[in-house]
C-alpha positions as CSV (number, residue, x, y, z in Angstrom):
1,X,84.2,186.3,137.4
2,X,86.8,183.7,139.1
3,X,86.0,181.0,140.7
4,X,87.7,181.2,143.9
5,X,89.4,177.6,144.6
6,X,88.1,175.2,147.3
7,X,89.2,173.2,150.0
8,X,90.8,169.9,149.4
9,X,90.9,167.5,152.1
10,X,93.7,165.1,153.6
11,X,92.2,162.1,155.3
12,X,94.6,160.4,158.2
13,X,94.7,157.0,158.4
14,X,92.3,156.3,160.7
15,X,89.4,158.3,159.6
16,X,86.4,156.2,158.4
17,X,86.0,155.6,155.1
18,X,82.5,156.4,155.1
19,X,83.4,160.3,156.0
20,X,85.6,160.4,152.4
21,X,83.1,158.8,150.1
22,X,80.6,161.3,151.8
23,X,82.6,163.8,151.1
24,X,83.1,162.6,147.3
25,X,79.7,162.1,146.6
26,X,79.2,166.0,147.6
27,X,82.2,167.0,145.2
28,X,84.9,167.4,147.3
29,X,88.8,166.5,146.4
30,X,89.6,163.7,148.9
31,X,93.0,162.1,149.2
32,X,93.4,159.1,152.0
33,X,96.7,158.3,153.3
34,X,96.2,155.0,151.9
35,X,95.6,156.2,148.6
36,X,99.0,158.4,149.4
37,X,101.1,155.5,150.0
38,X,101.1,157.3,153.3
39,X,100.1,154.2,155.6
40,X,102.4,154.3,159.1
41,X,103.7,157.4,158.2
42,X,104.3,159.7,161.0
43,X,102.4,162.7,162.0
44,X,104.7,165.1,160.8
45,X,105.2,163.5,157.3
46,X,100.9,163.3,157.3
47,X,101.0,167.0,157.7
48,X,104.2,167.9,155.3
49,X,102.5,166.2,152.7
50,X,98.9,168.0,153.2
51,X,100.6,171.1,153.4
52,X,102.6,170.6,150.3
53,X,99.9,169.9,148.2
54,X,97.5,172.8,150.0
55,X,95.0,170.3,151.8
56,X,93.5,170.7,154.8
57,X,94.0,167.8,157.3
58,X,91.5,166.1,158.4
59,X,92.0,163.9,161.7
60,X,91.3,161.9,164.9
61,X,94.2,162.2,166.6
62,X,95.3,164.7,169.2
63,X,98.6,164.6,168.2
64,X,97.8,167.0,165.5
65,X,96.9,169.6,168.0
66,X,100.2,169.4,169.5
67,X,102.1,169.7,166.1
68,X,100.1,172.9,166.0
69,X,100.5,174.5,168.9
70,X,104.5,174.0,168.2
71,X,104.0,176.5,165.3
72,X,104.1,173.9,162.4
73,X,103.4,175.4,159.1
74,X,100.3,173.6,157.9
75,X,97.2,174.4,155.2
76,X,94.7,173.2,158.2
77,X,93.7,171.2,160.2
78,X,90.3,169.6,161.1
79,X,89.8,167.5,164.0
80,X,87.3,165.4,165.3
81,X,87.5,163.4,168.9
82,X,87.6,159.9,168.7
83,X,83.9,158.4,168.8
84,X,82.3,161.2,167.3
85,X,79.7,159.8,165.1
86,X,80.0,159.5,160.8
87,X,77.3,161.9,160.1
88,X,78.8,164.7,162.7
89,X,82.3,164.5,161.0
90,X,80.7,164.6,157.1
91,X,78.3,167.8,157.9
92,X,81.1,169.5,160.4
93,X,83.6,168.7,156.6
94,X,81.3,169.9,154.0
95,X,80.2,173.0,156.1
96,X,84.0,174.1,156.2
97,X,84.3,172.6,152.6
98,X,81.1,174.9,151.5
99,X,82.4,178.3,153.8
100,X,86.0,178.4,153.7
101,X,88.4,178.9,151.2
102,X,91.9,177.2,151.6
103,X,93.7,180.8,152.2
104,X,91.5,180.9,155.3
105,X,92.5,177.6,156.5
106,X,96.1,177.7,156.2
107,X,97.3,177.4,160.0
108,X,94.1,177.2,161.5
109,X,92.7,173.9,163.2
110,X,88.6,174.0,163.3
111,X,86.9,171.2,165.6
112,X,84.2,168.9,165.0
């Protein structure tokens, strides 16, 4: 039997680095914007580069929302409001990581 494929995660700049090496230790492929060379990029090229390389975005910044409700082609998005606590956003990640697959992601935005 396949295995079917799992969700990798895009990490915008601003999300603590706590919530990626959480997400690590549990398995999960993480790339940071900072590891991306990404750093002061703008929110379109954060979300052309998730979406080319089928990860699901993972954010605190509204601004996401708004690139999604103009339609934007995007493999997901995953946000969290700004002071929501470490542990909320690394269970509300591995949930989605552990239940979705990246087909069911693509263009949807799930909130933490």
């Amino acid at each position: 039997m396949a295995t079917e494929a799992l969700i990798s995660f895009y990490m915008d700049e601003h999300v603590p680095t706590a919530v990626s090496q959480g997400l690590r230790r549990r398995g999960a492929d993480v790339l940071t914007a900072q590891e991306a060379g990404m750093r002061g990029s703008s929110d379109e090229e954060h979300l052309t580069l998730a979406a080319s390389e089928g990860r699901t975005i993972f954010t605190q910044d509204a601004d996401f929302l708004r690139l999604h409700a103009s339609n934007r082609a995007h493999s997901g998005i995953v946000y969290a409001p700004q002071g929501t606590p470490v542990g909320a956003m690394l269970q509300a990640l591995v949930l989605i990581h552990d239940v979705l697959r990246p087909q069911e992601m693509a263009g949807r935005v799930e909130f933490v």
